[in-house]
N, C-alpha and C positions, 0 to 999 in steps of 0.2 A: 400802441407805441412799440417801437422796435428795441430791440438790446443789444448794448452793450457788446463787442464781440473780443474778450482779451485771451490769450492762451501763450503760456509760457514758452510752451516750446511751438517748433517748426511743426507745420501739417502739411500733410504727404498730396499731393497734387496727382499723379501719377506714376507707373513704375517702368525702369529704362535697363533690358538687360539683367532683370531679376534685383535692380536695386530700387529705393525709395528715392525720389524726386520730390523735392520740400519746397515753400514758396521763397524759402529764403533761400535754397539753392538755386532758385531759378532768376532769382534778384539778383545775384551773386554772378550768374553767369552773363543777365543781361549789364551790369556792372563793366565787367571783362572785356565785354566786347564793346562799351561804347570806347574805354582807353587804350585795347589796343586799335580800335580803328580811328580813333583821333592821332595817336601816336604815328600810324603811319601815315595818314594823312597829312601831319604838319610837316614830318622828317621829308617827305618826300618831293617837296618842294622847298628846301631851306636855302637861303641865299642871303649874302654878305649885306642888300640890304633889306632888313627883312619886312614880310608885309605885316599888317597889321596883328593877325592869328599869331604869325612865332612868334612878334613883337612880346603878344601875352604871355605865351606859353612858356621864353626867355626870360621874363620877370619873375613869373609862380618859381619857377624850378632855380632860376639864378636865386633868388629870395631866400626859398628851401633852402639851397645846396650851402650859401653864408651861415644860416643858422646854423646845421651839425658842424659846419666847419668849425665853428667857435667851442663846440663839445671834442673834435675826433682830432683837430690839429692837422696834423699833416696825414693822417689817416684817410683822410675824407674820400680821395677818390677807391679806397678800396671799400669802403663800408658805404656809400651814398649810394650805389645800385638795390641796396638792400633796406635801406631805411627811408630811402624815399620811394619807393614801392610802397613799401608799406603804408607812409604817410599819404599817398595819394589815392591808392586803393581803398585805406579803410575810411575817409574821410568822404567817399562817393561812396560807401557802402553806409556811412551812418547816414547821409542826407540823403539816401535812395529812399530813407521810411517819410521824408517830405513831402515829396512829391504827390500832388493830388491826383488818387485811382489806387495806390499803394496802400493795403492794409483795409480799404472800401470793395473794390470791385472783386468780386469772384464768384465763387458759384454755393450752390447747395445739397450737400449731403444728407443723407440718412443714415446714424452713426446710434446705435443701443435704442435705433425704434425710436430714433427724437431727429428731427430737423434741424443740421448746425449748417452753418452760415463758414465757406474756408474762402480766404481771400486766396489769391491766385499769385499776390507778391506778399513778398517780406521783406525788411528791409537785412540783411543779410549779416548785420553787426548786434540785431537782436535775436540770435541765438546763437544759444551757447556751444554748440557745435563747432559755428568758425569761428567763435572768438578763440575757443581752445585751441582749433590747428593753429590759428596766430598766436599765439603764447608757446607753444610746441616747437613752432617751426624759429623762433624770436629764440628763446632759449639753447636750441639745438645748434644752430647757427653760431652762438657768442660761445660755447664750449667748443666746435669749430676752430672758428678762429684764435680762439687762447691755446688750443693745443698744438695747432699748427703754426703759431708765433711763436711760443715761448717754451714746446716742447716741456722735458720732465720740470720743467721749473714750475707751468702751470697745473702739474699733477701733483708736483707737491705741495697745493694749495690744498688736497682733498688726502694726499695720503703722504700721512709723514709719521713716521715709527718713529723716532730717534728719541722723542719724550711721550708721558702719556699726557701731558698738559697738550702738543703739538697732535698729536692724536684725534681728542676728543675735540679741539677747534677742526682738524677737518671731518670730523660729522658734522659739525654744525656747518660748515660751509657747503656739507652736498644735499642738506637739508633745505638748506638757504635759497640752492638753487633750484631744487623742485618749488619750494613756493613761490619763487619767481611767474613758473606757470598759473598757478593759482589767481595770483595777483593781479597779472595781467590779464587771462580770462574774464575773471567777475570783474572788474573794474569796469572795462570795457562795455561787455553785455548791461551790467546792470544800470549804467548810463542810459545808454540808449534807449533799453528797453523799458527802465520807468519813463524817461522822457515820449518814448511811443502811446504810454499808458495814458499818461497825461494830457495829452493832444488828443487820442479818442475819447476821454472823457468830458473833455471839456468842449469838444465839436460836438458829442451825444447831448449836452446838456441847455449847450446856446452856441449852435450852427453859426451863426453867422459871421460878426468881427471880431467875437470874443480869442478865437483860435490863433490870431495875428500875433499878440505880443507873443506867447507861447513859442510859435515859429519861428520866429527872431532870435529867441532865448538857445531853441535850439539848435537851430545853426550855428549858433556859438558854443555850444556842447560840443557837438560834432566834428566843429574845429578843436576844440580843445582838447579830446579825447582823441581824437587821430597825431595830435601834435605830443598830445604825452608819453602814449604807446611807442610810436618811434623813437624820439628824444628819450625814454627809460633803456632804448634798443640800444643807440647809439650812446648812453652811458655805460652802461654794462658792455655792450663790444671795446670800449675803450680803457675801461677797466680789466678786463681779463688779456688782453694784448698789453699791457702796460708791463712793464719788468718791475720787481721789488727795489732794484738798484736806483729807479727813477721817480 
């Protein structure tokens, strides 16, 4: 009987340019490319009346774009390029670990004189590598934008002498905002990736229909977890572009 194959982190596939090529960077990139070649393929035929494809595509993204609308207000067309990226990237990035052949097929190493088994995908949201650049890139962006809105008004959230009481609230506010990466990292990852756990164990244990509801379950994880990521993006961009006056 065969084993079990779980490992925390990304395994190295091969190397590009003196760097490390991971299966979950390679999910990641096959990810990329199915949306920007869907992307250009609906744009590139768009018409007043539309066929069936933008029909859909009209709906997800019109659907999307009403939701943050109800969070950013009139914000929305400058934050929506950024939050719905995200929400539509990492949501094909959590249900890439779906997909049957992902996390099964790959090859066989000889790794400390023992035989391990690396899959050749990953799904790209179970590890903690990208979920970090996404909490990086999510956090980096919303200081961004508040300092480029709000100017010194937004720096006086983080540096304000004039009392020590007003002081030591901005440590805790640049405190606040490093844990924001945190938060958003392992939330993310650690979803996904017990949910990945779950499914291989319970396809190693009874193959057959048992793995169905599981699936289900997931996909709704997957949704939820791409939906919270951005909508936490899009509170917080909304929040630090906000004036104290208002």
């Amino acid at each position: 009987m065969g084993e079990v194959h779980i490992s925390l982190k990304a395994e190295k596939i091969f190397s590009l340019f003196g760097f490390s090529i991971t299966n979950s960077i390679l999910a990641t990139w096959l990810v990329m490319a199915v949306l920007i070649l869907a992307s250009f393929a609906v744009t590139s035929k768009l018409s007043l009346i539309p066929s069936r494809i933008q029909s859909i595509f009209e709906m997800m993204i019109g659907g999307i774009y009403d939701l943050f609308k109800t969070i950013t207000g009139e914000k929305i067309k400058k934050f929506f390029p950024l939050v719905g990226t995200l929400f539509f990237f990492i949501i094909f990035l959590n249900w890439m670990g779906l997909i049957p052949g992902v996390g099964t097929i790959g090859i066989y190493e000889i790794v400390h004189e023992k035989k391990e088994f690396i899959p050749l995908l990953r799904a790209g949201s179970a590890d903690i590598n990208t979920t970090l650049a996404f909490a990086i890139v999510s956090v980096v962006l919303i200081q961004f934008y508040g300092f480029t809105t709000l100017g010194k008004e937004y720096l006086g959230r983080f540096i304000n002498l004039k009392n020590p009481i007003n002081f030591f609230v901005g440590i805790l506010e640049i405190m606040s905002e490093g844990t924001k990466i945190i938060s958003f990292a392992f939330r993310l990852f650690g979803n996904i990736f017990a949910g990945e756990v779950l499914l291989t164990v319970v396809a190693f244990l009874m193959p057959l229909f048992a793995p169905l509801p599981f699936l289900a379950l997931e996909l709704f994880v997957g949704f939820i977890q791409a939906l919270v990521f951005s909508m936490l993006t899009a509170v917080f961009l909304s929040v630090a572009t906000t004036s104290h006056e208002h």
